[in-house]
Structures are given as C-alpha cells and as structure tokens.
CHARMM internal coordinates of N, CA and C (Angstrom, degrees):
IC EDIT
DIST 1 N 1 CA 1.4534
DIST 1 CA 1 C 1.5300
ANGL 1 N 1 CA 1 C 110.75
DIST 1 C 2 N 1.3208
ANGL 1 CA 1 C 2 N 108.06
DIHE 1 N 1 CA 1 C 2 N -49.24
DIST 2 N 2 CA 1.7000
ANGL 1 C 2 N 2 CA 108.24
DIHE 1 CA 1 C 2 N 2 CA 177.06
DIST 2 CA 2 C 1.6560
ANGL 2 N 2 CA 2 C 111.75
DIHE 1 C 2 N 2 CA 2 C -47.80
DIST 2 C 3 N 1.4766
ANGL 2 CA 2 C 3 N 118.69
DIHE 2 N 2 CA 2 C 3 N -58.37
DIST 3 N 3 CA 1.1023
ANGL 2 C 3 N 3 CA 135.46
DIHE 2 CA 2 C 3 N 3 CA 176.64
DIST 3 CA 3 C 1.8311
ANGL 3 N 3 CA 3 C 112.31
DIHE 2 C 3 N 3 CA 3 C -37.77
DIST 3 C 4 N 1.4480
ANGL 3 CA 3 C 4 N 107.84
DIHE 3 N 3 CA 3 C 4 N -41.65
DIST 4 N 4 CA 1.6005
ANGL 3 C 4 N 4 CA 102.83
DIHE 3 CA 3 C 4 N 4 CA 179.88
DIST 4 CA 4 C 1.3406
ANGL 4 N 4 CA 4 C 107.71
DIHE 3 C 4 N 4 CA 4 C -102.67
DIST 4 C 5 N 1.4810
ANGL 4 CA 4 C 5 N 128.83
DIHE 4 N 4 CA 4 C 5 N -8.52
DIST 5 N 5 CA 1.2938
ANGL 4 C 5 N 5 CA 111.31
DIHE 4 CA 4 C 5 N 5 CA 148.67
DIST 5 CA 5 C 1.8496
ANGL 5 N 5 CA 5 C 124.99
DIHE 4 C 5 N 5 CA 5 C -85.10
DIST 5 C 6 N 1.0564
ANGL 5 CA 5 C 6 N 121.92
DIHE 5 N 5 CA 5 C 6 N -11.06
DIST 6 N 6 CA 1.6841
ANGL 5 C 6 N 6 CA 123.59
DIHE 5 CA 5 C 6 N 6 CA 149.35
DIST 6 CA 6 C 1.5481
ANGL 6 N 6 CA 6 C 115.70
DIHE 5 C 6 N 6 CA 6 C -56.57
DIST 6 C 7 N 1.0676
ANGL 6 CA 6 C 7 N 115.03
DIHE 6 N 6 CA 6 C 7 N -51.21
DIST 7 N 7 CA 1.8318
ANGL 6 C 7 N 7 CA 134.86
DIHE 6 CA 6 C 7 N 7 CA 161.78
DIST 7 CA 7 C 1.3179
ANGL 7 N 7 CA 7 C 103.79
DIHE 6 C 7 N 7 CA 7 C -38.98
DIST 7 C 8 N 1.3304
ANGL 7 CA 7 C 8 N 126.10
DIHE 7 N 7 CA 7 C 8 N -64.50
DIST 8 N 8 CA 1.5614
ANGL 7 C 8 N 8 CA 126.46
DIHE 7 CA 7 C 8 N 8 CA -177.35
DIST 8 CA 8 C 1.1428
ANGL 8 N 8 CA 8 C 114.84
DIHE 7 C 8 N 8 CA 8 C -62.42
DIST 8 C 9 N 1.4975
ANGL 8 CA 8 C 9 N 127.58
DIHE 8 N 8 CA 8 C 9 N -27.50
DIST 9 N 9 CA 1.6089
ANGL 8 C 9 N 9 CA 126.38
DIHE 8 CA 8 C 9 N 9 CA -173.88
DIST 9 CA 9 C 1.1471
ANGL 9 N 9 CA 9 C 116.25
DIHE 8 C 9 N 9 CA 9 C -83.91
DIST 9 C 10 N 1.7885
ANGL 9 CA 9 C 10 N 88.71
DIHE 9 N 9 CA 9 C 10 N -34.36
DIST 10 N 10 CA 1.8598
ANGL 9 C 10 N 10 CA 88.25
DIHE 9 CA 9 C 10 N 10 CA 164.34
DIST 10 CA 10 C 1.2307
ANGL 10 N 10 CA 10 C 157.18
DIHE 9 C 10 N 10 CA 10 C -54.38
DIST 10 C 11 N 1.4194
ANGL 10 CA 10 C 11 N 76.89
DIHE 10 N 10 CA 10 C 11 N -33.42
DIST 11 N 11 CA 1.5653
ANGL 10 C 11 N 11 CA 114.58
DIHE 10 CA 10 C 11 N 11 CA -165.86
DIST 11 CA 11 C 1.7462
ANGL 11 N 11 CA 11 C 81.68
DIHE 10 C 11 N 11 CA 11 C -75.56
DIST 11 C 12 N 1.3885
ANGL 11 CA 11 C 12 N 134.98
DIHE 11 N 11 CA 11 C 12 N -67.19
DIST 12 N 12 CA 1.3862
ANGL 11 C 12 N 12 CA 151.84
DIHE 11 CA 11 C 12 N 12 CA -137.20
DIST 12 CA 12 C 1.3131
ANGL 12 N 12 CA 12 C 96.03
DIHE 11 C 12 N 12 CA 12 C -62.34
DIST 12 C 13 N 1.4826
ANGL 12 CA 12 C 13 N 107.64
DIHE 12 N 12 CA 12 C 13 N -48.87
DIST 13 N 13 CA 1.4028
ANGL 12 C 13 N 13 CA 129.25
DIHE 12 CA 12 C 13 N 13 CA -168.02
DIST 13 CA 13 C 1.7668
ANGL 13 N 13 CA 13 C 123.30
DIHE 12 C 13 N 13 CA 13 C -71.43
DIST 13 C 14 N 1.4532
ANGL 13 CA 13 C 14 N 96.76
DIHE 13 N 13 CA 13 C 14 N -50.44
DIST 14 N 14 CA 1.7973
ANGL 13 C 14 N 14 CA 105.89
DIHE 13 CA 13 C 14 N 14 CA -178.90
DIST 14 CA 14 C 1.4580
ANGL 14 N 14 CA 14 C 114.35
DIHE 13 C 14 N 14 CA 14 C -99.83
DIST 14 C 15 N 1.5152
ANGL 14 CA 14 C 15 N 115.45
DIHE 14 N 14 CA 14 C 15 N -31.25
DIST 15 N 15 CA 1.3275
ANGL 14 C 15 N 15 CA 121.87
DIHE 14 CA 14 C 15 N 15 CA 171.20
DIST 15 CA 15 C 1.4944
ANGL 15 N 15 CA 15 C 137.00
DIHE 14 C 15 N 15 CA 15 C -90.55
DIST 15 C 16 N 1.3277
ANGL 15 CA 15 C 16 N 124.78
DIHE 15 N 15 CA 15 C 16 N -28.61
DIST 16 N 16 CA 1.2167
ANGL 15 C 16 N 16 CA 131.07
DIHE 15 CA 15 C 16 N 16 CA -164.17
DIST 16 CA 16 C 1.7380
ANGL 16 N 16 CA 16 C 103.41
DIHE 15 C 16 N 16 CA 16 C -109.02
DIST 16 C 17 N 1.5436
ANGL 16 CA 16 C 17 N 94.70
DIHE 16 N 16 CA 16 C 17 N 102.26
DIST 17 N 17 CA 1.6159
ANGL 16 C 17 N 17 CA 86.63
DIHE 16 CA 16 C 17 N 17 CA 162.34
DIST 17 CA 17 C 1.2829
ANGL 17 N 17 CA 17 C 134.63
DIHE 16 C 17 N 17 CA 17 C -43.16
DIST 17 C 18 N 1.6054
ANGL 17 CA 17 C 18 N 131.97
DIHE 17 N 17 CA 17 C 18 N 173.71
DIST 18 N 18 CA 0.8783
ANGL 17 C 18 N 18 CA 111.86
DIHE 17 CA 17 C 18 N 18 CA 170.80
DIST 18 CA 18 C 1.7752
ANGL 18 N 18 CA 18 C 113.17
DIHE 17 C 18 N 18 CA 18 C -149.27
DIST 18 C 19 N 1.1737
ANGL 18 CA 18 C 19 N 131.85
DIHE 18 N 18 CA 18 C 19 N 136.83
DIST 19 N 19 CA 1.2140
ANGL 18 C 19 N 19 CA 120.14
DIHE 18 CA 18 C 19 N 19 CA -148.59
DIST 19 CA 19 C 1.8221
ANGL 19 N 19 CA 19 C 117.58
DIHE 18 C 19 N 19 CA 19 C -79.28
DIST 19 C 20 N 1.3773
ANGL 19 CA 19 C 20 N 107.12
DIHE 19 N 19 CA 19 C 20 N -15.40
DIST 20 N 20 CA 1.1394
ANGL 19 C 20 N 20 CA 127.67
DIHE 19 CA 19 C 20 N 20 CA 168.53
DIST 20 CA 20 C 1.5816
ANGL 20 N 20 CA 20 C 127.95
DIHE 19 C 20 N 20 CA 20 C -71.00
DIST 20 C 21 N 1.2799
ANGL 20 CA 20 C 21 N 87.95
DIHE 20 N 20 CA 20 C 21 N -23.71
DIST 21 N 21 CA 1.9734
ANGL 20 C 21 N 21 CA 114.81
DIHE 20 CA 20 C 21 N 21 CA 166.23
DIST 21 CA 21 C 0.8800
ANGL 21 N 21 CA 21 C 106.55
DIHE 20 C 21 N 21 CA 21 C -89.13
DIST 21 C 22 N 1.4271
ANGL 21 CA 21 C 22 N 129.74
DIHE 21 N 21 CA 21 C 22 N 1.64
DIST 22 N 22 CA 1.6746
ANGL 21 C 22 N 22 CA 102.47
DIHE 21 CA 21 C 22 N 22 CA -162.76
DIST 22 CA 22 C 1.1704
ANGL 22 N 22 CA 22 C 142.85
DIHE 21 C 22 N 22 CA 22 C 76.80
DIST 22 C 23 N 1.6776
ANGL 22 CA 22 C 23 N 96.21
DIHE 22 N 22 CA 22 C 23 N 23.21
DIST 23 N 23 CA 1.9075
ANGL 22 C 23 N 23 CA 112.10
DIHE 22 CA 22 C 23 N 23 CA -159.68
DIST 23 CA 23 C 1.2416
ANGL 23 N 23 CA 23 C 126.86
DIHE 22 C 23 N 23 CA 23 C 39.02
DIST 23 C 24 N 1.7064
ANGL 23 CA 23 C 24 N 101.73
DIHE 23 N 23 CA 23 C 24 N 42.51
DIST 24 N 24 CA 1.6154
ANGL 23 C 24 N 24 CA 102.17
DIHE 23 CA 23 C 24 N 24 CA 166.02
DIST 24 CA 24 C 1.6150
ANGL 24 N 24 CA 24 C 82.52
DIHE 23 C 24 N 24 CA 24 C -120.16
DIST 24 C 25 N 1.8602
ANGL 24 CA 24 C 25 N 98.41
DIHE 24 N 24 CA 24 C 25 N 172.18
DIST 25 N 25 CA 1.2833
ANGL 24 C 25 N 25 CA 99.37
DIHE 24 CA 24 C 25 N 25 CA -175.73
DIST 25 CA 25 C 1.5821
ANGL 25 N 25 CA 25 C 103.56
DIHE 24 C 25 N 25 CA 25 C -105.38
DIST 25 C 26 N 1.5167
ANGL 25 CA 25 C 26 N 114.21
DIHE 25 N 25 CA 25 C 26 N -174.26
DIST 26 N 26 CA 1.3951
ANGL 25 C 26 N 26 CA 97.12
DIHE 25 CA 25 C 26 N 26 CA -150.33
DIST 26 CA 26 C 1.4609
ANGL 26 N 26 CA 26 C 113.08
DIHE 25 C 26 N 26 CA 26 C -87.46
DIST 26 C 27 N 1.3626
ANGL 26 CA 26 C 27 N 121.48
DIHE 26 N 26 CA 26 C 27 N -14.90
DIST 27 N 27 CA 1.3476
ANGL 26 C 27 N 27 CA 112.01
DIHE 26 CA 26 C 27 N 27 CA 149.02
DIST 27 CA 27 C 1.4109
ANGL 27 N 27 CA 27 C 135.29
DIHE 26 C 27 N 27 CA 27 C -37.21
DIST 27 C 28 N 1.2246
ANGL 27 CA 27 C 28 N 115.67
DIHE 27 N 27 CA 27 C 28 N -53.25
DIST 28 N 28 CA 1.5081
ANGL 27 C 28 N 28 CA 138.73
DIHE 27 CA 27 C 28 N 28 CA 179.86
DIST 28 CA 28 C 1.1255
ANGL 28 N 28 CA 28 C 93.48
DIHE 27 C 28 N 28 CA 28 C -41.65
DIST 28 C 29 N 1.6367
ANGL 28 CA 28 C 29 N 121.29
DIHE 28 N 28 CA 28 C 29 N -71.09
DIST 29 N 29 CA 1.6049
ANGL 28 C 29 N 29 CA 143.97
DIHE 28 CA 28 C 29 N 29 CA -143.21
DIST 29 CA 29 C 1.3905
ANGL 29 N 29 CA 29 C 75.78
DIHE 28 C 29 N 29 CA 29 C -57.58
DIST 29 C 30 N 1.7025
ANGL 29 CA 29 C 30 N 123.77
DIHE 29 N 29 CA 29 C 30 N -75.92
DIST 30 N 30 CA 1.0486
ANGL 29 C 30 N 30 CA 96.46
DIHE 29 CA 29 C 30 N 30 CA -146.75
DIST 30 CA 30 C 1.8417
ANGL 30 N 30 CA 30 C 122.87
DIHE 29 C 30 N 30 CA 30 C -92.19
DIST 30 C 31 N 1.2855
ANGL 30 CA 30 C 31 N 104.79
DIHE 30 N 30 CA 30 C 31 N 26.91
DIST 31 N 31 CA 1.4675
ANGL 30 C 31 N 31 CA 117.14
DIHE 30 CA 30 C 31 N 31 CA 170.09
DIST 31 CA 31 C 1.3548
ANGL 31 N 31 CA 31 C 119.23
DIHE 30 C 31 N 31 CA 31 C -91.78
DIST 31 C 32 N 1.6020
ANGL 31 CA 31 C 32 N 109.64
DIHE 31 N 31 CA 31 C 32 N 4.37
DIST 32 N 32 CA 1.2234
ANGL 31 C 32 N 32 CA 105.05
DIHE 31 CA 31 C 32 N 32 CA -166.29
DIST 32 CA 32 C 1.8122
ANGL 32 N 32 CA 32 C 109.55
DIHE 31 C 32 N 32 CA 32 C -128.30
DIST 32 C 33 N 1.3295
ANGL 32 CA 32 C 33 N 126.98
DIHE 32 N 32 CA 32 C 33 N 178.08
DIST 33 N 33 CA 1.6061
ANGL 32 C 33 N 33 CA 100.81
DIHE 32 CA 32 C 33 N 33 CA -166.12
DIST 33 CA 33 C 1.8160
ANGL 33 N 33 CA 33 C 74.17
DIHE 32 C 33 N 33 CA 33 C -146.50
DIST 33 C 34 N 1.3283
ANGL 33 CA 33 C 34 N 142.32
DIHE 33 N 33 CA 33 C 34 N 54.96
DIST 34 N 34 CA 1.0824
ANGL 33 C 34 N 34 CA 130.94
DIHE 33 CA 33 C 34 N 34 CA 163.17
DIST 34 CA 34 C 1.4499
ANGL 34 N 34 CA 34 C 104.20
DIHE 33 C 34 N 34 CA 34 C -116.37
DIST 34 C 35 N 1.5066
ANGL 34 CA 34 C 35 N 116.20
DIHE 34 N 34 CA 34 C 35 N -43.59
DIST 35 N 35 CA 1.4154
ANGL 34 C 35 N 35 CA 116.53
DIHE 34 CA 34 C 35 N 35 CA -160.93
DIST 35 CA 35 C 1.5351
ANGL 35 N 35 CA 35 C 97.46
DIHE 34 C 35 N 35 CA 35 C -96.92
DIST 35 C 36 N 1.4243
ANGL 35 CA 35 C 36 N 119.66
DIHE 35 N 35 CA 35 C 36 N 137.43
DIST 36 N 36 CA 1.4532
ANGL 35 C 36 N 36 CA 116.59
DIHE 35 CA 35 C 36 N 36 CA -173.98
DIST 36 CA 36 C 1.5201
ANGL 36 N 36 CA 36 C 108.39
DIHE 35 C 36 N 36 CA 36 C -75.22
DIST 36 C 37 N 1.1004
ANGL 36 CA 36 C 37 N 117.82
DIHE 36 N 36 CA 36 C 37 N 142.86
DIST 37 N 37 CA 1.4402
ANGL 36 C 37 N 37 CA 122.90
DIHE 36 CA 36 C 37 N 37 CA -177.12
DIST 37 CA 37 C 1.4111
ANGL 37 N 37 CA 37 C 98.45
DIHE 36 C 37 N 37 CA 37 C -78.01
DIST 37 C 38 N 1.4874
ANGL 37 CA 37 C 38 N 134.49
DIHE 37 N 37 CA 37 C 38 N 131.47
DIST 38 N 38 CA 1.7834
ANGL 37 C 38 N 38 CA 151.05
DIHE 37 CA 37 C 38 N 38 CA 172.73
DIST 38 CA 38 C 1.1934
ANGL 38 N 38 CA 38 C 81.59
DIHE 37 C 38 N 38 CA 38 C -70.53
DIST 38 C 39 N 1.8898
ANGL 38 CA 38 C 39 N 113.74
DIHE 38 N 38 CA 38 C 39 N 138.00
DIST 39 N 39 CA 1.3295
ANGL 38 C 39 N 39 CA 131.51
DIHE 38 CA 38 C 39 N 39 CA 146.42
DIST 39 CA 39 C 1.6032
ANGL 39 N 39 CA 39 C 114.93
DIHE 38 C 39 N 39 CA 39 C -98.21
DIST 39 C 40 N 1.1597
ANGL 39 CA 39 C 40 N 148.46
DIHE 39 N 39 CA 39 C 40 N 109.05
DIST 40 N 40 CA 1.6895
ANGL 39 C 40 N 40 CA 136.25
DIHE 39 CA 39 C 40 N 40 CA 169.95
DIST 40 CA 40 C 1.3187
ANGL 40 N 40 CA 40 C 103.96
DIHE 39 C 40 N 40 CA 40 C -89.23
DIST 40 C 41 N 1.3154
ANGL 40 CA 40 C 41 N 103.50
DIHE 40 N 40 CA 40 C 41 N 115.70
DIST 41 N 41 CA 1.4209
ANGL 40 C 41 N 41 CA 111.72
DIHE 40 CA 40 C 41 N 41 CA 166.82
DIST 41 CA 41 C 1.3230
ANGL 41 N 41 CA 41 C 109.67
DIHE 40 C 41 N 41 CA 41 C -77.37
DIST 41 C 42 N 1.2923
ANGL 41 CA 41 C 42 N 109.38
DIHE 41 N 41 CA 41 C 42 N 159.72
DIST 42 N 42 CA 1.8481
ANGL 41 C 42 N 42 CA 118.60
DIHE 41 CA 41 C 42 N 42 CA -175.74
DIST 42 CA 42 C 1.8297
ANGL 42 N 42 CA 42 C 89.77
DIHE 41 C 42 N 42 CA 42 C -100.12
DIST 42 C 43 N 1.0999
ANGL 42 CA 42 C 43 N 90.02
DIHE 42 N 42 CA 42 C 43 N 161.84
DIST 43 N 43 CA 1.8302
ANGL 42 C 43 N 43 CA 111.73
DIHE 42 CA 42 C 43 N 43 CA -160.68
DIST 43 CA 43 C 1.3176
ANGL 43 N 43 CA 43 C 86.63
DIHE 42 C 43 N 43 CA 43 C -102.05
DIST 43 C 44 N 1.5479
ANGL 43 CA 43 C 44 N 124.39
DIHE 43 N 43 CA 43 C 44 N 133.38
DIST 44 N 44 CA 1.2383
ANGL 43 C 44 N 44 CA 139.21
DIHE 43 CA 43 C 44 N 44 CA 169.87
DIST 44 CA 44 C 1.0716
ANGL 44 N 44 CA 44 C 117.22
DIHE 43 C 44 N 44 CA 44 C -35.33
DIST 44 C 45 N 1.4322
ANGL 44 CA 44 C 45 N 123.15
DIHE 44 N 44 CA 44 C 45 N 109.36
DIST 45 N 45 CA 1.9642
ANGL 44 C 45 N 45 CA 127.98
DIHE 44 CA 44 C 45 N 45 CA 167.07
DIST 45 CA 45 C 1.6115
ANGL 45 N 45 CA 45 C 101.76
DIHE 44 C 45 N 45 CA 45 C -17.42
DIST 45 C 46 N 1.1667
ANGL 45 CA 45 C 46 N 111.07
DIHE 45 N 45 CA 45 C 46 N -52.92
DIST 46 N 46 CA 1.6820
ANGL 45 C 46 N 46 CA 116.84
DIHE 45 CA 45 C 46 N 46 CA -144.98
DIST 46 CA 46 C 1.3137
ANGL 46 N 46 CA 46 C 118.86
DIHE 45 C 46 N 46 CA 46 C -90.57
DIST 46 C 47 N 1.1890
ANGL 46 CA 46 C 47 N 82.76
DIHE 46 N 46 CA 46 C 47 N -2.88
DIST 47 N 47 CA 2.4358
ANGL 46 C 47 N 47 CA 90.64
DIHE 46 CA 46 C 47 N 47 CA -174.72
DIST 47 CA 47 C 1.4739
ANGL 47 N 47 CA 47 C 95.15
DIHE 46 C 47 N 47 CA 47 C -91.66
DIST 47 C 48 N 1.1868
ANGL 47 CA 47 C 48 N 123.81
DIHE 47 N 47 CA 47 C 48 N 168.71
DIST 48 N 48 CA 1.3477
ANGL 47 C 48 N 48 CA 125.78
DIHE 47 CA 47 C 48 N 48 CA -163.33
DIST 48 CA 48 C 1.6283
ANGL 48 N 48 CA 48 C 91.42
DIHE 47 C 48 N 48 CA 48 C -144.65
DIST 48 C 49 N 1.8307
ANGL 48 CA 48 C 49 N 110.27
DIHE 48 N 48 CA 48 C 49 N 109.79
DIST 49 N 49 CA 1.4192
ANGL 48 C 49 N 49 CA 116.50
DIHE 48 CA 48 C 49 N 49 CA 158.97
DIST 49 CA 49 C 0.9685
ANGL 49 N 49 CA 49 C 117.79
DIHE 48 C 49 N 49 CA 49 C -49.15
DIST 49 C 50 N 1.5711
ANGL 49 CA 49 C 50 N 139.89
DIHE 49 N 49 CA 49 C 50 N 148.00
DIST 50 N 50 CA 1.3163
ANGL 49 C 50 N 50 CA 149.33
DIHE 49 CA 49 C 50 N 50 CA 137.35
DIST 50 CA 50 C 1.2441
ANGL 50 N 50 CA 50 C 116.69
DIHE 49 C 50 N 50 CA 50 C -162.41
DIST 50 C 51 N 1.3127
ANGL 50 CA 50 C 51 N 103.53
DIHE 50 N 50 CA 50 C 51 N 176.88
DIST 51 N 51 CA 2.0123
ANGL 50 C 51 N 51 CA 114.81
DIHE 50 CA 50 C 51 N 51 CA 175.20
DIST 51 CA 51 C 1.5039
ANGL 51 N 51 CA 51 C 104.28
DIHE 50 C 51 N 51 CA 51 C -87.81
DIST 51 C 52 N 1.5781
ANGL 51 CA 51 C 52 N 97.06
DIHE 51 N 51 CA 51 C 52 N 112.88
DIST 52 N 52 CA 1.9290
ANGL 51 C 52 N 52 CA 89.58
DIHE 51 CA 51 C 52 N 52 CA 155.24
DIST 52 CA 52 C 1.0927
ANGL 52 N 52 CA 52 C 101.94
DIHE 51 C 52 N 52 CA 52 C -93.07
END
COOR INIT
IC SEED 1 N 1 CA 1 C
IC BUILD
C-alpha cells in the first residue's frame, strides 16, 4: 500500500501537469524562476459566506 501511494505522489508531482502552473508539473514550477509561483490565501475563519 505504501508503495502505490509513493507511486501516486509521484506520478502527481513529476508527471501530471497542472493547469494552475501553467501546465508544468509541480516540480518544474518550482525548479524554475520564470513563471510566478500562485499564492491562495485562505478566506478569513470569521467572515461568514452568503447571498445578499
């Protein structure tokens, strides 16, 4: 089981573009110093979503 979840990260990590990178995968992204790396900030605990 360990073995095919190491397999999956790998895969996630060295193989699978990603569209948020810029269709590089996330190694690349971060081996590289041209394309700016996206930060997502998390939305304040305390504000409360809804529809006005």
């Amino acid at each position: 089981m360990a073995k095919l979840v190491k397999q999956s990260v790998d895969k996630y990590n060295e193989i699978r573009p990603h569209y948020s990178c810029d269709m590089l995968t996330l190694n690349q992204m971060h081996n590289q110093d041209k394309v700016e790396i996206k930060i997502y900030k998390k939305l304040d605990s305390n504000r409360s979503v809804g529809i006005q």
